[in-house]
N, CA, C and O atoms as a Maestro MAE file, in Angstrom:
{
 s_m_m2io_version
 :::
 2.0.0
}

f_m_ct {
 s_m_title
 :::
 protein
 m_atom[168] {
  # First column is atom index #
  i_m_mmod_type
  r_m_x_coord
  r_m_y_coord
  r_m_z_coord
  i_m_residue_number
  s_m_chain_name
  s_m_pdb_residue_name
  s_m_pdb_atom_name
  i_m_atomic_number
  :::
  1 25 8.719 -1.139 7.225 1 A "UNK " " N  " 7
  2 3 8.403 0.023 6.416 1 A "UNK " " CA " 6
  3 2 7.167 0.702 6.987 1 A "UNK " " C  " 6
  4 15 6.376 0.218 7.797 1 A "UNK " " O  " 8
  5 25 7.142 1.709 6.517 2 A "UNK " " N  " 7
  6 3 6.256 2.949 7.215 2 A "UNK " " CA " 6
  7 2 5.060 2.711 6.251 2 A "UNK " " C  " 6
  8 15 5.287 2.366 5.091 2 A "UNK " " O  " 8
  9 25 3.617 2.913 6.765 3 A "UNK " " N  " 7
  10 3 2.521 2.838 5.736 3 A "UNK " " CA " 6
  11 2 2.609 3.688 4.049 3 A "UNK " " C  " 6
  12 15 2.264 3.303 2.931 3 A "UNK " " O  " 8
  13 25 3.353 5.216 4.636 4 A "UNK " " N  " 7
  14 3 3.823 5.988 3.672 4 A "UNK " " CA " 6
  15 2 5.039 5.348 2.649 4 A "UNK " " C  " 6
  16 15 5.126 5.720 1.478 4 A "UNK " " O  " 8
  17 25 5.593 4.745 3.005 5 A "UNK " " N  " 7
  18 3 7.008 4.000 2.173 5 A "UNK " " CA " 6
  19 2 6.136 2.971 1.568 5 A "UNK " " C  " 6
  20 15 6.206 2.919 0.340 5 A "UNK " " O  " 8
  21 25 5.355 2.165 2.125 6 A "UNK " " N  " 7
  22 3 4.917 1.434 1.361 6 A "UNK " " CA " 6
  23 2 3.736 1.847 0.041 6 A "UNK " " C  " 6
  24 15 3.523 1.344 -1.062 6 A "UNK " " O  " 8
  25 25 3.364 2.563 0.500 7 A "UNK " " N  " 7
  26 3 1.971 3.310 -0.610 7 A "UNK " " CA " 6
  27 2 3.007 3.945 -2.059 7 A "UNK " " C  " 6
  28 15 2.497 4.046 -3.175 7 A "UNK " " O  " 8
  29 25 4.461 4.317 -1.794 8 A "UNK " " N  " 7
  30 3 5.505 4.841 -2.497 8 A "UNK " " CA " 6
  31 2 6.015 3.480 -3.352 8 A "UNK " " C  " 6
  32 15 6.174 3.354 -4.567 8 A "UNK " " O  " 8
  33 25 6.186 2.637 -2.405 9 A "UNK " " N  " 7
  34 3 6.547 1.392 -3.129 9 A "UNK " " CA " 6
  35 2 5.864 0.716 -4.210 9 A "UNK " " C  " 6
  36 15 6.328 0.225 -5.239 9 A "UNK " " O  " 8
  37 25 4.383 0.798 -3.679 10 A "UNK " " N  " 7
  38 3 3.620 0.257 -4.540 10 A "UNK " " CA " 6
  39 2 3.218 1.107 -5.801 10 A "UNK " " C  " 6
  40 15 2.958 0.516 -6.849 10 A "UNK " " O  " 8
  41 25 3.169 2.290 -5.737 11 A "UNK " " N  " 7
  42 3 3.205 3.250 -6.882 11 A "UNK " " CA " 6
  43 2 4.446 3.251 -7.459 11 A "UNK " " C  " 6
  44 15 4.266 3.910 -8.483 11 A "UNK " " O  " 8
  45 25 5.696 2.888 -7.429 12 A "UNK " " N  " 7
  46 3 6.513 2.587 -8.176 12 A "UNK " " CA " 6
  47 2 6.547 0.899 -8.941 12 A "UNK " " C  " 6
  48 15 6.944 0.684 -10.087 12 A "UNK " " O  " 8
  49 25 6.007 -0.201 -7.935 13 A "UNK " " N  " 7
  50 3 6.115 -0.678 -8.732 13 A "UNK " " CA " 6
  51 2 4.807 -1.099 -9.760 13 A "UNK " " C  " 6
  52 15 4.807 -2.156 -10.390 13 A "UNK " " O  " 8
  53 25 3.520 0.055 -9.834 14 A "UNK " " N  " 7
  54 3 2.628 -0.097 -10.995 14 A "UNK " " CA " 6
  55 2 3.479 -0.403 -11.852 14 A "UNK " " C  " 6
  56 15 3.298 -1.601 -12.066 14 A "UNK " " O  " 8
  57 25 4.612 0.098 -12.710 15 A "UNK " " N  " 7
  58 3 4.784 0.800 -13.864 15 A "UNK " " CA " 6
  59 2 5.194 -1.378 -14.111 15 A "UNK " " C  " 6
  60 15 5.215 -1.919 -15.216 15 A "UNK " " O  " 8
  61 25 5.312 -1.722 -13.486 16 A "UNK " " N  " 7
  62 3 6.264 -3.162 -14.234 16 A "UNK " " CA " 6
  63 2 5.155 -4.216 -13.571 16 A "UNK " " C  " 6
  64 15 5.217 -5.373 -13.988 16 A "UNK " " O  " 8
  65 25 4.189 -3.916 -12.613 17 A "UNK " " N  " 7
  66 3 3.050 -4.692 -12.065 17 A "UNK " " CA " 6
  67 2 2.163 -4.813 -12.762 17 A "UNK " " C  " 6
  68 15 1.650 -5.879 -13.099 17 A "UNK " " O  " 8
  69 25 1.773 -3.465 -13.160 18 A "UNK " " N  " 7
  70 3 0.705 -2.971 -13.784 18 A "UNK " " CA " 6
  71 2 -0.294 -2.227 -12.878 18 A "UNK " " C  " 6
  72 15 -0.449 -2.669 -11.740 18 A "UNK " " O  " 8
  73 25 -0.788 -1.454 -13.156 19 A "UNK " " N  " 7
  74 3 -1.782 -0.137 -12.690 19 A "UNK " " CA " 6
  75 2 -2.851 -1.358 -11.963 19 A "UNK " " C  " 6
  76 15 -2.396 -1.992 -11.011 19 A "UNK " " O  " 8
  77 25 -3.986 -1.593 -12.351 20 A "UNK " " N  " 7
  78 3 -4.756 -2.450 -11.724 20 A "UNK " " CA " 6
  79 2 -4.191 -3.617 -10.303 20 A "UNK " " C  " 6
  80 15 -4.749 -3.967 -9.263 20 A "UNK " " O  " 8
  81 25 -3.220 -3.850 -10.745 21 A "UNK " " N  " 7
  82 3 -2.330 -4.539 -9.924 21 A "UNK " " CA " 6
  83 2 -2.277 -3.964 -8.703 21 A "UNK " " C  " 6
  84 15 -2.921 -4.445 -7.771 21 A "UNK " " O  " 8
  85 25 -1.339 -2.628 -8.522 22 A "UNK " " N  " 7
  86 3 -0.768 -1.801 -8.340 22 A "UNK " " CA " 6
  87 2 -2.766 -0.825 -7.178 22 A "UNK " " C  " 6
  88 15 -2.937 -0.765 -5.960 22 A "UNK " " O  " 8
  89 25 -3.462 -0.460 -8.000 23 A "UNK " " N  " 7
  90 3 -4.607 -0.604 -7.284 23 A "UNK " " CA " 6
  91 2 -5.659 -0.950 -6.026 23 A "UNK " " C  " 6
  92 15 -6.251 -0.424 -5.084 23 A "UNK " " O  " 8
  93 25 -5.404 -2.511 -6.865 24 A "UNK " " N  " 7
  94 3 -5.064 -3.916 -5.495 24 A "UNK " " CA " 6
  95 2 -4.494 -3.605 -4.455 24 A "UNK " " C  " 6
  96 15 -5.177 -3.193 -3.518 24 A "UNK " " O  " 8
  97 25 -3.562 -3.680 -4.374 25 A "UNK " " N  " 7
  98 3 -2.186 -3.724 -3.837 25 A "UNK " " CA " 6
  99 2 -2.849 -2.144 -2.652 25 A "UNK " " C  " 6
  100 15 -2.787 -2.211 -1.425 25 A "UNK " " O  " 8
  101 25 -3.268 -1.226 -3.210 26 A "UNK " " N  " 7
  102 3 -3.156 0.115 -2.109 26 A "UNK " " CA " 6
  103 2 -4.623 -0.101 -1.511 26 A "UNK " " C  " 6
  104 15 -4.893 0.364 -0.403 26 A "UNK " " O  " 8
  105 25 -5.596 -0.834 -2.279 27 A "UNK " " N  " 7
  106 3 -6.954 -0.748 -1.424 27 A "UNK " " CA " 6
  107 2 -6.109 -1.806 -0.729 27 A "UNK " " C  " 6
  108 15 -5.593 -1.172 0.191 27 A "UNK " " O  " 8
  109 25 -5.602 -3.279 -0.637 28 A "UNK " " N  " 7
  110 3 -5.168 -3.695 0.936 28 A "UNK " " CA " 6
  111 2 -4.220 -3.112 1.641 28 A "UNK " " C  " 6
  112 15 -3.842 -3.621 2.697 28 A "UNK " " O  " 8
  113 25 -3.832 -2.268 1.293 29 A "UNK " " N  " 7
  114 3 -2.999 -1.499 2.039 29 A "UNK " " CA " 6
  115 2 -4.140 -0.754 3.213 29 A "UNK " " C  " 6
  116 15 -4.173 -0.989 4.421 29 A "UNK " " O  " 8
  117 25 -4.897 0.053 2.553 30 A "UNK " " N  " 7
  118 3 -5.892 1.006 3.002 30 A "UNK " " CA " 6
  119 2 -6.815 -0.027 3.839 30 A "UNK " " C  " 6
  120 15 -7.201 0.813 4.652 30 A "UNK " " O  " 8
  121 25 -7.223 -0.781 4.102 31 A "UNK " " N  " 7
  122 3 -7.984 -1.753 4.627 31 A "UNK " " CA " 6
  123 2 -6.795 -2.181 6.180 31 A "UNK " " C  " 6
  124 15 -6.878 -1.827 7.356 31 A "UNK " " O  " 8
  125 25 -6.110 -2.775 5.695 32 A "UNK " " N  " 7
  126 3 -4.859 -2.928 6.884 32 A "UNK " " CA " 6
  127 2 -4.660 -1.703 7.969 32 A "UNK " " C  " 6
  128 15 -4.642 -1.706 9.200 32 A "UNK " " O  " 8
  129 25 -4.516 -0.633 6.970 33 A "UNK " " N  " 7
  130 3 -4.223 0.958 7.830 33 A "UNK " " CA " 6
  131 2 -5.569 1.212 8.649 33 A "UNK " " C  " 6
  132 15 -5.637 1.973 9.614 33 A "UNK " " O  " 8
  133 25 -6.839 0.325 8.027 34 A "UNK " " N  " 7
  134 3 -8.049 1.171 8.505 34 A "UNK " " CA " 6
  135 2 -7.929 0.396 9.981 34 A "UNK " " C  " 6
  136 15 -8.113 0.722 11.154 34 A "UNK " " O  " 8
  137 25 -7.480 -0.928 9.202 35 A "UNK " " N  " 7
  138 3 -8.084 -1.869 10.567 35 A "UNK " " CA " 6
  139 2 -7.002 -1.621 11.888 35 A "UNK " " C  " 6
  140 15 -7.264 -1.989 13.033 35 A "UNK " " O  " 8
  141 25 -5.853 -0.987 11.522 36 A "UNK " " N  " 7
  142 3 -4.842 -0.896 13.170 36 A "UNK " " CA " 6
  143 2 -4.243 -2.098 13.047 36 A "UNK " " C  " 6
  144 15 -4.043 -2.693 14.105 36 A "UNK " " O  " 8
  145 25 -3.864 -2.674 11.936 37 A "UNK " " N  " 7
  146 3 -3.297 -3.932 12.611 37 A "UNK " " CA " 6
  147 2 -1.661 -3.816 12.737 37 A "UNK " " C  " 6
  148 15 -1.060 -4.730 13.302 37 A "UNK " " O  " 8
  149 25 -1.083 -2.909 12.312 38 A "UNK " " N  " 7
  150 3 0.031 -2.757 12.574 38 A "UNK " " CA " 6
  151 2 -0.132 -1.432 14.133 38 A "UNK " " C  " 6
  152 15 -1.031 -0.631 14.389 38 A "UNK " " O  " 8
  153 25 1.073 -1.716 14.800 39 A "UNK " " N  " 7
  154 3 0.919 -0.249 15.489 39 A "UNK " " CA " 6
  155 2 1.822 0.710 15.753 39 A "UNK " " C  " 6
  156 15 2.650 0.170 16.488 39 A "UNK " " O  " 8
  157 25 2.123 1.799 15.574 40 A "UNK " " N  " 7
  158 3 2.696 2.973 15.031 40 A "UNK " " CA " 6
  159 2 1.958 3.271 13.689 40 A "UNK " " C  " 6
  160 15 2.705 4.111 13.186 40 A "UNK " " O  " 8
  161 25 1.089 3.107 12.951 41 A "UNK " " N  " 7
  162 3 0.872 3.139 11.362 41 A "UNK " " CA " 6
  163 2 -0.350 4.098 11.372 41 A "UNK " " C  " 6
  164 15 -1.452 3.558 11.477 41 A "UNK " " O  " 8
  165 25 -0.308 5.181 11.297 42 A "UNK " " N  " 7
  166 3 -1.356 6.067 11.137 42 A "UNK " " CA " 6
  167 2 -2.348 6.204 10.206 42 A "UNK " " C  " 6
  168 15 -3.174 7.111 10.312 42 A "UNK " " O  " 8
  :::
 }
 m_bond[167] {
  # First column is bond index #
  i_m_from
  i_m_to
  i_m_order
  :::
  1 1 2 1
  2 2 3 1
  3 3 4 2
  4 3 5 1
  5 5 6 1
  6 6 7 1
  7 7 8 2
  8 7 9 1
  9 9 10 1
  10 10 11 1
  11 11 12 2
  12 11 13 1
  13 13 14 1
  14 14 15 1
  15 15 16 2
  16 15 17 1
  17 17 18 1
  18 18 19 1
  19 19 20 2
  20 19 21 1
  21 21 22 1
  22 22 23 1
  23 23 24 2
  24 23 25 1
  25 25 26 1
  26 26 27 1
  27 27 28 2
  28 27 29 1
  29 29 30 1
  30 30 31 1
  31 31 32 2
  32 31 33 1
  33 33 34 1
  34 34 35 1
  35 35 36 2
  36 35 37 1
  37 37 38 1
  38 38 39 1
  39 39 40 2
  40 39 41 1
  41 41 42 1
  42 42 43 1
  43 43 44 2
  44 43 45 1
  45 45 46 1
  46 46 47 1
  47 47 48 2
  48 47 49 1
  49 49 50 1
  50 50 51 1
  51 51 52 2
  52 51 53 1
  53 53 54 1
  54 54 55 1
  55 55 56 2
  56 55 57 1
  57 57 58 1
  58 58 59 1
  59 59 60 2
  60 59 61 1
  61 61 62 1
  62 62 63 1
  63 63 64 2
  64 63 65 1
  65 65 66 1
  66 66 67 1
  67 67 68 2
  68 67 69 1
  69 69 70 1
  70 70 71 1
  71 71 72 2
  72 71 73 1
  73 73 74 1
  74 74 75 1
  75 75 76 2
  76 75 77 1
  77 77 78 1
  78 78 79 1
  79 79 80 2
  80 79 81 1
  81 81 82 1
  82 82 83 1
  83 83 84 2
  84 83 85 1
  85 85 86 1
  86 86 87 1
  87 87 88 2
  88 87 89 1
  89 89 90 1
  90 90 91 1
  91 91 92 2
  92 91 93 1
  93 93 94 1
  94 94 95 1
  95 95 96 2
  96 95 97 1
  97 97 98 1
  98 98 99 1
  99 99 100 2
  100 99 101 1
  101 101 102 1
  102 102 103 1
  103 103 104 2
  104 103 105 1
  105 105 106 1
  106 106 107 1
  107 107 108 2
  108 107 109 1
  109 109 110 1
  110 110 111 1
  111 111 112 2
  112 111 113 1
  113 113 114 1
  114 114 115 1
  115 115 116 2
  116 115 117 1
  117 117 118 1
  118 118 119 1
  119 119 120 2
  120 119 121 1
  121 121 122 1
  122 122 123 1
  123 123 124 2
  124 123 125 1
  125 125 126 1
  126 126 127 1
  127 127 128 2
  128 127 129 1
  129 129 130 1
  130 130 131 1
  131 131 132 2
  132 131 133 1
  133 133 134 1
  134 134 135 1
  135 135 136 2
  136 135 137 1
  137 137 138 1
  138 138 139 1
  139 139 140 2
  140 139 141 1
  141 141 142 1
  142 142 143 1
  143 143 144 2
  144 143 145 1
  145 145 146 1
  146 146 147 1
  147 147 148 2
  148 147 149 1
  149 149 150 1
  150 150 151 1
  151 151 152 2
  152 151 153 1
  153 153 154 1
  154 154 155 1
  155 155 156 2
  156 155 157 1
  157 157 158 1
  158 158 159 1
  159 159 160 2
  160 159 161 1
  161 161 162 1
  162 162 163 1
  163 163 164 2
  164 163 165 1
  165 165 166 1
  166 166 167 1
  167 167 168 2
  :::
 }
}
């Protein structure tokens, strides 16, 4: 999955995770994206 599909994913699944959860979930996203550890992931 694409960084974008996933940031989509995870905002869909707040609603049954929960928001704070869901939060979590995009600051490690955003941390991962910062660091390059995938590559293609802008």
């Amino acid at each position: 999955m694409s960084a974008e599909e996933l940031k989509h994913a995870i905002t869909h699944l707040a609603f049954y995770a929960g928001w704070p959860n869901a939060m979590t979930a995009m600051t490690q996203l955003k941390n991962i994206i910062d660091e390059g550890a995938e590559p293609g992931w802008s």
